[in-house]
MDAnalysis code that builds the backbone (N, CA, C; Angstrom):
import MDAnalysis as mda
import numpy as np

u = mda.Universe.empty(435, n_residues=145, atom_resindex=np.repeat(np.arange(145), 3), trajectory=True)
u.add_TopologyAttr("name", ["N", "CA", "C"] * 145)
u.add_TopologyAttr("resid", np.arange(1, 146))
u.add_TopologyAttr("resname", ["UNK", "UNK", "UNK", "UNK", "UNK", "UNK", "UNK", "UNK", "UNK", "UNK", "UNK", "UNK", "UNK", "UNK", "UNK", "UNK", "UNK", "UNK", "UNK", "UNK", "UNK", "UNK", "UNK", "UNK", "UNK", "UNK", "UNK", "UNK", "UNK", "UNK", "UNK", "UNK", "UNK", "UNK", "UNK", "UNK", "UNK", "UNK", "UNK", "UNK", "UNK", "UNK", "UNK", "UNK", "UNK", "UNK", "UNK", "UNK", "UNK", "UNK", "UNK", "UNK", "UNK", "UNK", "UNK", "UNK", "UNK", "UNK", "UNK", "UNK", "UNK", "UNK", "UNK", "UNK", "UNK", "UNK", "UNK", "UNK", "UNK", "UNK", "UNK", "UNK", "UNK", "UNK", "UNK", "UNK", "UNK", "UNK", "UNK", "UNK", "UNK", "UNK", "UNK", "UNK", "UNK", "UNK", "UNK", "UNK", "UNK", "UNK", "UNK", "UNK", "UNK", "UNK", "UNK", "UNK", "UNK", "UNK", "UNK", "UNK", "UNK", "UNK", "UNK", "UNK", "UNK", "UNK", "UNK", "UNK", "UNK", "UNK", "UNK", "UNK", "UNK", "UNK", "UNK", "UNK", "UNK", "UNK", "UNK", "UNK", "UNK", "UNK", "UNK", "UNK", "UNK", "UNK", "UNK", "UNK", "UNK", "UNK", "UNK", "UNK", "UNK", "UNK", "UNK", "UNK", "UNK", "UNK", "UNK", "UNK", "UNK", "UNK", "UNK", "UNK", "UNK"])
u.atoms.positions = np.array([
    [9.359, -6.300, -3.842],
    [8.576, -5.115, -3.515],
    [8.607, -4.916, -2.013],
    [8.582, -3.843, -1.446],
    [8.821, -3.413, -0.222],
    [7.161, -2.432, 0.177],
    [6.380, -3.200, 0.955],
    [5.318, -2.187, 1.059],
    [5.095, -2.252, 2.446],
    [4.140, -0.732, 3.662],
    [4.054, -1.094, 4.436],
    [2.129, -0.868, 4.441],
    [2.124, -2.111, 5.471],
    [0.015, -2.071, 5.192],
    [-0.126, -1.802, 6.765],
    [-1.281, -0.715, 6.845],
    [-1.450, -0.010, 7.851],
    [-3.484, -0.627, 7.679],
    [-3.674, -1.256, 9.107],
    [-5.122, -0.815, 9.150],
    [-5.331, 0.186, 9.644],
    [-6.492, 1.037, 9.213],
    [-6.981, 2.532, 9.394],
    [-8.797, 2.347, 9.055],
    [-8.917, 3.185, 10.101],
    [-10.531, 3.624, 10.274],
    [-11.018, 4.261, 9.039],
    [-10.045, 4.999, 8.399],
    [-10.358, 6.340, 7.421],
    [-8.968, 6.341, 6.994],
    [-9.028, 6.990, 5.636],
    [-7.720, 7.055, 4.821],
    [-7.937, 7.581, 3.359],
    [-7.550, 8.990, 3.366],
    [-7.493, 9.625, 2.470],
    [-6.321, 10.340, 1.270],
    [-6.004, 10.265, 0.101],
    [-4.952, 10.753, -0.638],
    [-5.300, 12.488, -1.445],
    [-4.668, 12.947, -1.128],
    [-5.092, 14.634, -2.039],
    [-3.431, 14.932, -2.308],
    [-4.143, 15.217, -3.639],
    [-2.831, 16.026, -4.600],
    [-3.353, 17.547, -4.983],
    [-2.555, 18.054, -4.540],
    [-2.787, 19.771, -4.625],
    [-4.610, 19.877, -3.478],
    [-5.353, 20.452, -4.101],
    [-6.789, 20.790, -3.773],
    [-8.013, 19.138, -4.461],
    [-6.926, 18.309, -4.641],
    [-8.301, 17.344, -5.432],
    [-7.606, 15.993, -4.818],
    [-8.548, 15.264, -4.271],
    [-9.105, 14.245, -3.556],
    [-8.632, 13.173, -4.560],
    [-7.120, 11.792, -4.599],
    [-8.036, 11.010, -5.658],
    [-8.044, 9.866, -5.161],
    [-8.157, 9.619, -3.748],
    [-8.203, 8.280, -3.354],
    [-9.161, 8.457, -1.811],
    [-10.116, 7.830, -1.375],
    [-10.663, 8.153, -0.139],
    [-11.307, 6.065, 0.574],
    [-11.169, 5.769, 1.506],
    [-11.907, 4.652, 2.301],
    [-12.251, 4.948, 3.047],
    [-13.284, 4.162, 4.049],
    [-13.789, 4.039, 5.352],
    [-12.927, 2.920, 5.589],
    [-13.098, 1.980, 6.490],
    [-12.359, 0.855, 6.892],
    [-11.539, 0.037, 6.395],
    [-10.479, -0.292, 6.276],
    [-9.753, -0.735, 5.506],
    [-8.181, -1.018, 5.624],
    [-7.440, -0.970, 4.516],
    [-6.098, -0.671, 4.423],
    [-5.505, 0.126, 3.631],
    [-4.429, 0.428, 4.232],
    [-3.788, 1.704, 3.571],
    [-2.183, 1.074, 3.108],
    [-2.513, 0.540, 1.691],
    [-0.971, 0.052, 1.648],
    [0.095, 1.256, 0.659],
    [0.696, 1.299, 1.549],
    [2.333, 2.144, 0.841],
    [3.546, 1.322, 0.108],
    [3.304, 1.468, -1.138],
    [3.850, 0.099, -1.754],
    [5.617, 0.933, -2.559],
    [6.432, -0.198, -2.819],
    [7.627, 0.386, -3.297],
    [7.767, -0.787, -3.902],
    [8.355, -0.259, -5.344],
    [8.813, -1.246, -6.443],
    [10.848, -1.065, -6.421],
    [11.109, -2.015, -6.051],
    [12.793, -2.608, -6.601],
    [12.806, -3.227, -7.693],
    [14.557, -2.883, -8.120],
    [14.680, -3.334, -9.626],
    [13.917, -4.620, -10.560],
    [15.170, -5.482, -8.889],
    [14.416, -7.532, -9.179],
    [12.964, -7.255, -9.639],
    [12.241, -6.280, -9.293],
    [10.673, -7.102, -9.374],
    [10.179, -7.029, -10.273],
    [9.052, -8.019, -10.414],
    [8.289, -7.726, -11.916],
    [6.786, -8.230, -11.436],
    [6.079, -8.614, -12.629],
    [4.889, -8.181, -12.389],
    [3.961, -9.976, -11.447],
    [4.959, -11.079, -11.310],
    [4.756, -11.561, -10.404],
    [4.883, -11.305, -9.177],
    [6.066, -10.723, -8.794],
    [5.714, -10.186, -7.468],
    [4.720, -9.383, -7.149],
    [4.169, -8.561, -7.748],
    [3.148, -7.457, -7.304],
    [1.589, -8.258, -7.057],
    [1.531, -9.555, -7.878],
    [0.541, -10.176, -7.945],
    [0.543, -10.731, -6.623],
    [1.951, -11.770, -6.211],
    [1.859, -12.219, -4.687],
    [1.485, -11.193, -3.774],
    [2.292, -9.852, -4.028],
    [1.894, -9.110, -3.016],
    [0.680, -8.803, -2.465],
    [0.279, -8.349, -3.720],
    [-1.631, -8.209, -3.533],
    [-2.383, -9.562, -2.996],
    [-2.049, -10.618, -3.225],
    [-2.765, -11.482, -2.959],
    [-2.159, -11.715, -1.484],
    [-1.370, -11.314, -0.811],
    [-1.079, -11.207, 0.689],
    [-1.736, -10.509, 1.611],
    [-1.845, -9.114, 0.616],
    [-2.431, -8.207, 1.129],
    [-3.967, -8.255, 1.587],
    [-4.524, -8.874, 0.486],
    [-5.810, -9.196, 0.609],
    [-6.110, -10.140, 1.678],
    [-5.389, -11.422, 1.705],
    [-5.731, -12.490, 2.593],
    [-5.390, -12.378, 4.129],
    [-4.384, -11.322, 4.657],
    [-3.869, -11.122, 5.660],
    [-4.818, -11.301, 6.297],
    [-5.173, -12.149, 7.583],
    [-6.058, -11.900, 8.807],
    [-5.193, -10.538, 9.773],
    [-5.801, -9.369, 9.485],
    [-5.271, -8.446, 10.795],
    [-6.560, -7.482, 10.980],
    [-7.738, -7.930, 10.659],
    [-9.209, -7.496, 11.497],
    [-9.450, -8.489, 12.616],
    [-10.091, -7.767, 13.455],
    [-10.515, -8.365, 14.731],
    [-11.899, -9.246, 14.059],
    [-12.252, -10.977, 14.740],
    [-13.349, -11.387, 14.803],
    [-14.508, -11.104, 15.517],
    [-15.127, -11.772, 16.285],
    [-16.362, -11.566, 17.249],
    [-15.424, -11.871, 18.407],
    [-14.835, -12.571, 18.636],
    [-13.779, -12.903, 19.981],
    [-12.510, -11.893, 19.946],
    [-12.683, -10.972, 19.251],
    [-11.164, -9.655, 19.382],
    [-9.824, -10.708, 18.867],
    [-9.864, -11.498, 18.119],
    [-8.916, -11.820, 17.522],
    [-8.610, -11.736, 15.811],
    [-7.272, -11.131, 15.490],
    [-7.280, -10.972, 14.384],
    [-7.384, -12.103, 13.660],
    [-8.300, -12.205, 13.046],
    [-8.968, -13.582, 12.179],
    [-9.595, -13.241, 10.764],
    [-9.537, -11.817, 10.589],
    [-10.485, -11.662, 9.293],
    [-9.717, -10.288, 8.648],
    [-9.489, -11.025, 7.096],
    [-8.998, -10.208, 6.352],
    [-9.536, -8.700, 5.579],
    [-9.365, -8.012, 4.912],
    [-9.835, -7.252, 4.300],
    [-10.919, -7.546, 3.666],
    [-10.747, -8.749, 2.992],
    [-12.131, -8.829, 2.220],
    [-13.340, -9.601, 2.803],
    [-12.565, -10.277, 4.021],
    [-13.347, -10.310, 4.860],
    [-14.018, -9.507, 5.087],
    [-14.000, -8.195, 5.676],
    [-14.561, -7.795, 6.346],
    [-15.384, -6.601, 5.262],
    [-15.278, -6.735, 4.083],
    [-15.802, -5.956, 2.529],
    [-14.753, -4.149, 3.021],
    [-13.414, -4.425, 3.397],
    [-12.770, -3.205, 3.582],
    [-12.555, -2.824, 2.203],
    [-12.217, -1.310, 2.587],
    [-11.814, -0.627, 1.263],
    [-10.068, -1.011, 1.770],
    [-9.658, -0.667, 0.456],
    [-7.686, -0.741, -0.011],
    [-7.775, 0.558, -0.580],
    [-6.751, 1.007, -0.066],
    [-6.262, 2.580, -0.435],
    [-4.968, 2.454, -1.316],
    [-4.240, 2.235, -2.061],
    [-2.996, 1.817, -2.899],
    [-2.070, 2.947, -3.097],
    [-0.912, 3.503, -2.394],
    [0.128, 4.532, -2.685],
    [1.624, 4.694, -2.993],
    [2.021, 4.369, -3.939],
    [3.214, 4.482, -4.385],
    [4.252, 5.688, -2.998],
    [5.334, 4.759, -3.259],
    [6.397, 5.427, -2.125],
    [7.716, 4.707, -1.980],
    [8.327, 5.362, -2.987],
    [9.613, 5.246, -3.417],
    [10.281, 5.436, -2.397],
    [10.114, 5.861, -1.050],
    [11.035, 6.269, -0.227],
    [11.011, 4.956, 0.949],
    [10.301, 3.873, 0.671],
    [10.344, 3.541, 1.386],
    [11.331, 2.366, 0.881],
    [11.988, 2.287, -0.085],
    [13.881, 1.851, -0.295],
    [14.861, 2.863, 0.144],
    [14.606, 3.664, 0.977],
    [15.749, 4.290, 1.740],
    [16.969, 3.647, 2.488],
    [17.994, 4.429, 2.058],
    [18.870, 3.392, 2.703],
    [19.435, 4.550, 3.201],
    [18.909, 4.142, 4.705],
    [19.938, 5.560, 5.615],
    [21.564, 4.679, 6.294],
    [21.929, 3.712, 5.928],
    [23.341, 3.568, 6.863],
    [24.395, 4.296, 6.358],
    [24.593, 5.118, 5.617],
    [25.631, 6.214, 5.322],
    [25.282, 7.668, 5.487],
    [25.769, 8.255, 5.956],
    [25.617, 9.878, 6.051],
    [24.440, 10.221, 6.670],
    [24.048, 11.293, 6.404],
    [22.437, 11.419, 6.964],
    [21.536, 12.120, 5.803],
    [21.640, 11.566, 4.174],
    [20.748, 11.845, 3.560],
    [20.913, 10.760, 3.040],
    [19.219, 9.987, 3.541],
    [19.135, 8.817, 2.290],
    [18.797, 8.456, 0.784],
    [19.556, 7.667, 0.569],
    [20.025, 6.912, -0.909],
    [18.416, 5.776, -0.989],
    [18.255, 6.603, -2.419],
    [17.343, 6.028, -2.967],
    [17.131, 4.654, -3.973],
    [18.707, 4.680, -4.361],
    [19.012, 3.591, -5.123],
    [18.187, 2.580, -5.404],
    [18.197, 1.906, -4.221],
    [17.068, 0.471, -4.363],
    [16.065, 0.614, -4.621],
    [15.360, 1.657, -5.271],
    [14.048, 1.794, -5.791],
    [14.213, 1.508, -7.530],
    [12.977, 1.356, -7.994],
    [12.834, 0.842, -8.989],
    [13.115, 2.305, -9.310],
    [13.826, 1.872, -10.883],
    [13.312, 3.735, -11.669],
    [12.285, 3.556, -11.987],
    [11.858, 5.124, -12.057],
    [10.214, 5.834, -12.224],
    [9.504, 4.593, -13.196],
    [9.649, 4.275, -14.223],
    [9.144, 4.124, -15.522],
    [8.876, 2.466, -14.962],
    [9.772, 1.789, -14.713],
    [9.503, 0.236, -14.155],
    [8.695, 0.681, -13.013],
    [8.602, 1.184, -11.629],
    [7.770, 1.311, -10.403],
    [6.741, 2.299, -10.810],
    [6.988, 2.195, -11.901],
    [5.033, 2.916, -12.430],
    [4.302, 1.821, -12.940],
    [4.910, 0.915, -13.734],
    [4.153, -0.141, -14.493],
    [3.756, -0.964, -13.801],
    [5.020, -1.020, -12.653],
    [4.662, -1.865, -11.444],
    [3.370, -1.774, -10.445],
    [3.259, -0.283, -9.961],
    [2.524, 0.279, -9.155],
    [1.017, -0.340, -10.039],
    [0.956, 0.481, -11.479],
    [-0.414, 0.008, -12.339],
    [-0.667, -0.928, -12.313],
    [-0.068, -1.936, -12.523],
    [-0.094, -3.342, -12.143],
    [-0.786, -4.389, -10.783],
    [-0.227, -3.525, -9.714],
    [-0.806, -3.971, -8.766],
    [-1.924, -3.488, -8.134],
    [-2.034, -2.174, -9.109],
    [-3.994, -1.786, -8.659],
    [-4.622, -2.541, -9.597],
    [-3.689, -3.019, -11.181],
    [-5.129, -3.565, -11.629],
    [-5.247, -4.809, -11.078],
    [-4.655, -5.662, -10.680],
    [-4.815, -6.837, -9.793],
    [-5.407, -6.904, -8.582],
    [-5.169, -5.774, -7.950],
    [-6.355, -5.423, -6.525],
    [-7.811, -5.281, -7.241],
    [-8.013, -4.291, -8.164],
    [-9.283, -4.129, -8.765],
    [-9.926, -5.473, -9.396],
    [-8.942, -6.269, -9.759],
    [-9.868, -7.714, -10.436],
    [-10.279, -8.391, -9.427],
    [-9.857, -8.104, -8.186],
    [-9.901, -9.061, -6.713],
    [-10.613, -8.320, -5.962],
    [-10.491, -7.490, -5.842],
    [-11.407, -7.094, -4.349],
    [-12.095, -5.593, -5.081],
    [-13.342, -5.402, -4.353],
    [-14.563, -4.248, -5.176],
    [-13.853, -3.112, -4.494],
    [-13.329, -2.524, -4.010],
    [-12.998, -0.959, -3.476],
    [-11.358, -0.733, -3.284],
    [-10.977, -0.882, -4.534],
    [-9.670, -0.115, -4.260],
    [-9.810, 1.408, -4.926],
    [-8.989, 2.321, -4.392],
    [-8.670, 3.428, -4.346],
    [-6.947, 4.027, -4.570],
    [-6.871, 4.955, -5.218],
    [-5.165, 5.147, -5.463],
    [-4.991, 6.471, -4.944],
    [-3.806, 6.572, -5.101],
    [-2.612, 7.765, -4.986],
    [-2.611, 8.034, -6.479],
    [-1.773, 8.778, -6.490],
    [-1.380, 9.319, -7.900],
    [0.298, 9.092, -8.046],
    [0.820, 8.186, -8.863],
    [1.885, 7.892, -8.950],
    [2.951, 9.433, -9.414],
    [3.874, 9.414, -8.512],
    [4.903, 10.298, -8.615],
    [4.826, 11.866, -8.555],
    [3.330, 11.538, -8.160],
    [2.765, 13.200, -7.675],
    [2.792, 13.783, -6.034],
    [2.992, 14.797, -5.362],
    [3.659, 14.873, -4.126],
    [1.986, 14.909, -3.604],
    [2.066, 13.920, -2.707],
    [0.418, 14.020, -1.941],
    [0.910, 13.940, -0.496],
    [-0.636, 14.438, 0.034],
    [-0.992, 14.217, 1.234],
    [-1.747, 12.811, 1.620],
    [-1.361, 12.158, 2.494],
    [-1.956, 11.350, 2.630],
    [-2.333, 11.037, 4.634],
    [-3.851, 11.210, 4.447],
    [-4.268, 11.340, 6.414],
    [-4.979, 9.852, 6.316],
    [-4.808, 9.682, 7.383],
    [-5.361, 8.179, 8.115],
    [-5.767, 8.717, 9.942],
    [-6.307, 7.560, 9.564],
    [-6.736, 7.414, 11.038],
    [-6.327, 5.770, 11.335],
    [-5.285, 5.596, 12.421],
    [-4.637, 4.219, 12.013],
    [-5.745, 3.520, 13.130],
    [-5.739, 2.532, 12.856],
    [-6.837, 1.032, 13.545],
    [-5.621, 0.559, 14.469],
    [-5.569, 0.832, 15.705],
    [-4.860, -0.485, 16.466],
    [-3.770, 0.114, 17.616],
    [-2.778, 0.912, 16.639],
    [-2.621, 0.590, 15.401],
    [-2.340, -0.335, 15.212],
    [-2.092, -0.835, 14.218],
    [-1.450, -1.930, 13.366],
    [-0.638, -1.502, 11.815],
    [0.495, -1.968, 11.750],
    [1.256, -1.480, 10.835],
    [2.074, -2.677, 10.887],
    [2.095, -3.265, 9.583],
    [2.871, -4.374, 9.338],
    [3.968, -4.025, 7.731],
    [4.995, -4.335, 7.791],
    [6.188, -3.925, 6.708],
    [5.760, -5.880, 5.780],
    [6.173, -5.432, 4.840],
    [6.042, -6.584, 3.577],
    [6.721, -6.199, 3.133],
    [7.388, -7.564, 2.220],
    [8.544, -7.502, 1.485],
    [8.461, -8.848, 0.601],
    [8.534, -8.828, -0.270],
    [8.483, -9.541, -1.424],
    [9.791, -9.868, -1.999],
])
């Protein structure tokens, strides 16, 4: 799995006129399912995601994780982020899971965030959204499974 986790102040998902994912403090992970993966990887992933120290402590050092700190998780499917631009200049999507596996996948790893941590929030799988943040730091870290 290929995801990138962004801390953000605020982080919101809207499809068309309706709202279906919203946090205050937290993370905003943009997750992508490849063929190889299955539903162990999505489990490590989440459980990375969660434990990451990249909140600041009382001394300004990143020492405290998401659930540390009772953050919300924002969860968004994004197939594009298996782009493979080294040929031409329109990228090849290939290395993405097809729809039907990186959906089961995606479900998968919210219901495993939801058994673990109290405030996750989604995207809407394979629906064209907006998605605004307000990034923390920033900080933006790429994962890969």
């Amino acid at each position: 799995m290929i995801a990138l986790l962004q801390r953000v102040k605020e982080a919101r998902v809207d499809v068309g006129d309706r709202c279906t994912g919203r946090i205050g403090p937290g993370l905003l992970l943009l997750l992508c399912a490849e063929p190889q993966d299955d539903e162990g990887t999505a489990d490590k992933l989440i459980q990375k995601v969660l434990k990451l120290r990249i909140f600041s402590d009382d001394a300004g050092k990143m020492n405290r994780s998401v659930q540390d700190i009772n953050g919300g998780l924002l969860i968004v499917s994004q197939f594009t982020l298996a782009a493979d631009t080294r040929s031409g200049n329109r990228p090849s999507f290939t290395g993405a899971a097809p729809a039907d596996q990186g959906q089961r996948l995606y479900d998968h790893a919210v219901r495993c965030a939801r058994a673990h941590h109290p405030e996750v929030q989604t995207g809407e799988f394979g629906a064209d959204m907006q998605v605004s943040l307000i990034n923390d730091g920033p900080v933006t870290i790429p994962i890969r499974m």
